[in-house]
C-alpha positions as CSV (number, residue, x, y, z in Angstrom):
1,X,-16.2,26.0,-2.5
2,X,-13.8,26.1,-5.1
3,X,-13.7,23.5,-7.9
4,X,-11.0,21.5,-6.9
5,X,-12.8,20.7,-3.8
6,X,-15.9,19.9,-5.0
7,X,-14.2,17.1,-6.9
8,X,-12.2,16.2,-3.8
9,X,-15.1,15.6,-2.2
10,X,-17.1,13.7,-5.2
11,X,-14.1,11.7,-6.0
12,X,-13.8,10.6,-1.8
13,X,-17.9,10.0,-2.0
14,X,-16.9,8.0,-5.4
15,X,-14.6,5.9,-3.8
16,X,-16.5,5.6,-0.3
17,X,-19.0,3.8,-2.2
18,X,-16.9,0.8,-3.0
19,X,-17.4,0.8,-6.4
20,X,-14.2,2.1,-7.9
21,X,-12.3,-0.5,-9.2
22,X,-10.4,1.7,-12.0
23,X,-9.1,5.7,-12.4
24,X,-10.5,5.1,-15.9
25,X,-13.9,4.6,-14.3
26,X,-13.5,7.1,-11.9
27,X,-12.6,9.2,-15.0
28,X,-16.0,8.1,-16.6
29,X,-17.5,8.9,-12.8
30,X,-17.0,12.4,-12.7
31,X,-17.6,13.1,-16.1
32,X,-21.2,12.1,-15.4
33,X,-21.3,14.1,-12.8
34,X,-20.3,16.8,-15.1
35,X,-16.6,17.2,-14.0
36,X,-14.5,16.6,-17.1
37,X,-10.6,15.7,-16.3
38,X,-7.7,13.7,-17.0
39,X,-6.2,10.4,-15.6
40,X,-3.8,12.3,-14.1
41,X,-5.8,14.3,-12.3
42,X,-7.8,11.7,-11.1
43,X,-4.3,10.1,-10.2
44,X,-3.1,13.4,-8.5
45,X,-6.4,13.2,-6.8
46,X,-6.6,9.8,-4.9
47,X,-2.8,10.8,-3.8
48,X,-4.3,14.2,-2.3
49,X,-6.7,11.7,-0.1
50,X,-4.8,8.8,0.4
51,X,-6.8,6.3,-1.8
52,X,-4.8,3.2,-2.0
53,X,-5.8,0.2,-4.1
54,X,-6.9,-2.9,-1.9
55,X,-10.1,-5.6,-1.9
56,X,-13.8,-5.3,-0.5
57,X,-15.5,-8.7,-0.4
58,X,-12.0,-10.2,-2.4
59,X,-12.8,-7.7,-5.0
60,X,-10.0,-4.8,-6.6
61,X,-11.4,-1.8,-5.1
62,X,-9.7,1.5,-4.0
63,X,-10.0,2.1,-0.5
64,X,-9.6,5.5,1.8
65,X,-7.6,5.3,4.8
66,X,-10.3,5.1,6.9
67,X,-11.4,2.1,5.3
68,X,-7.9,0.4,5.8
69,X,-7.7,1.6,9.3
70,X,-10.9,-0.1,10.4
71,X,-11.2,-3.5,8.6
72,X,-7.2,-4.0,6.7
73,X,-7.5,-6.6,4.2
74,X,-7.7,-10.1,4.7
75,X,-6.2,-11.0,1.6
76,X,-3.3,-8.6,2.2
77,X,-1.1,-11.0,4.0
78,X,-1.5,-13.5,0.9
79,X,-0.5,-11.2,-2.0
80,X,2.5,-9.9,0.2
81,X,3.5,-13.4,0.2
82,X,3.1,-13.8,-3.4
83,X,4.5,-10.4,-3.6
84,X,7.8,-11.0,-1.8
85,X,8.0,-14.4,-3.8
86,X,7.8,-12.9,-7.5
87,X,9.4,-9.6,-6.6
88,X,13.1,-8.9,-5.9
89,X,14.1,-7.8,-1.9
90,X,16.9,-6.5,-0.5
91,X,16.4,-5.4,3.7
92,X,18.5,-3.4,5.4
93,X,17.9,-1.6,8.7
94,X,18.0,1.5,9.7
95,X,16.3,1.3,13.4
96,X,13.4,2.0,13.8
97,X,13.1,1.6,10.2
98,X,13.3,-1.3,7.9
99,X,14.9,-0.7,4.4
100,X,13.1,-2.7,1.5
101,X,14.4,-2.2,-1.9
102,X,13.1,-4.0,-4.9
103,X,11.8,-3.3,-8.6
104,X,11.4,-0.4,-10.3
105,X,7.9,0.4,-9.9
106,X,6.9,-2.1,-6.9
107,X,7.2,-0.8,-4.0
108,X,3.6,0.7,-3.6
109,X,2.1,-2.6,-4.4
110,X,4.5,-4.0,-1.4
111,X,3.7,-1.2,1.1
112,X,-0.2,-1.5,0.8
113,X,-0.1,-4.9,1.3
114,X,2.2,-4.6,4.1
115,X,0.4,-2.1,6.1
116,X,-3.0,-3.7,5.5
117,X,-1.6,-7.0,6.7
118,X,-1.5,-5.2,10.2
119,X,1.5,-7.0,11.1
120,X,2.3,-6.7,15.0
121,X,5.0,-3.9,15.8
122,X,4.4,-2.2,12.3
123,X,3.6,1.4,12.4
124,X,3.2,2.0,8.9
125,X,5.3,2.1,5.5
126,X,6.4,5.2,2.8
127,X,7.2,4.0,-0.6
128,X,8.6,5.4,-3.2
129,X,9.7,3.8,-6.4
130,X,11.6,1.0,-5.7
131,X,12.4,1.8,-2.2
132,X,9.9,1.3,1.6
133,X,10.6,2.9,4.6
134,X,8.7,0.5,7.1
135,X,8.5,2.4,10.9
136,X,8.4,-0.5,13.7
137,X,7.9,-0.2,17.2
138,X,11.2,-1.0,18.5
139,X,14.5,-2.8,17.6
140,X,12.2,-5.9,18.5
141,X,10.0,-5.3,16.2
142,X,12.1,-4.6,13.4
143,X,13.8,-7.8,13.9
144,X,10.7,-9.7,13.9
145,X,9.3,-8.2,10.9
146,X,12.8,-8.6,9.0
147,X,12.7,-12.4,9.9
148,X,8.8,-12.3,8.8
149,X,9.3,-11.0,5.7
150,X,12.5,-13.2,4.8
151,X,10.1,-16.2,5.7
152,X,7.6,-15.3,3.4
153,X,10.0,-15.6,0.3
154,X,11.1,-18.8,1.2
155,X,9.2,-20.9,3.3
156,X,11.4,-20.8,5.8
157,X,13.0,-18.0,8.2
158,X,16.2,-16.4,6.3
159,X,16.7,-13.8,8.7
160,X,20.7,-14.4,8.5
161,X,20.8,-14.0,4.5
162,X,18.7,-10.9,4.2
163,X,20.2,-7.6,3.8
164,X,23.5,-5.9,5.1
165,X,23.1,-6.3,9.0
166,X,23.3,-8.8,11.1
């Protein structure tokens, strides 16, 4: 094996044991395991796996998509309320995809909380900066999920106010 994938695989075991709340302690991780690197390494290599940040036992932990795919979060629906209630939202559609723009910077927090809610005709989400790409099932879904989300910044469905299409 190669170096690169010997800390691949430390930094998944690292992570798989629940204890990773930081990339500064993951840093401090590998380094006692005799692997010296950088944040943005470390960084570079939860992307590589798919480490996204979520909770175990309410708890700021990073997670591996196997980890989301089998128990989600049940806090996740509550900070994407709080989410969608501090942040700024624009949705438009594009079926079968949903269009959410918002800050500079927020989107990941939006689309991990989003997919680990495990909302009902939601594939999954791709964000970039300020822009999510949510896939749904079907027109149905989509509309659903627009009317869900618009209800979640306000308390009430705004499903006619929201975005550019009717």
């Amino acid at each position: 094996m190669n170096v690169r994938t010997d800390r691949l695989e430390l930094v998944r075991q690292l992570v798989a044991s629940g204890r990773i709340q930081s990339q500064g302690q993951l840093v401090a991780e590998l380094a006692r395991h005799g692997m010296a690197v950088t944040q943005a390494t470390v960084s570079r290599d939860l992307a590589t796996l798919g480490v996204v940040r979520g909770a175990r036992g309410g708890t700021p932990r990073y997670l591996l998509p196997d980890d989301i795919a089998e128990r989600g979060d049940p806090d996740a629906p509550d900070r994407l309320r709080r989410l969608l209630a501090d942040l700024p939202l624009a949705i438009d559609e594009a079926p079968p995809l949903l269009v959410l723009r918002t800050a500079p910077g927020a989107a990941h927090a939006i689309a991990s909380a989003l997919d680990l809610s495990f909302l009902p005709g939601v594939v999954g989400s791709v964000a970039g900066d300020d822009t999510i790409f949510v896939a749904c099932r079907g027109r149905s879904s989509l509309r659903r999920l627009r009317d869900h989300l618009g209800s979640l910044r306000t308390g009430a469905p705004r499903s006619a106010t929201i975005g550019t299409n009717p």
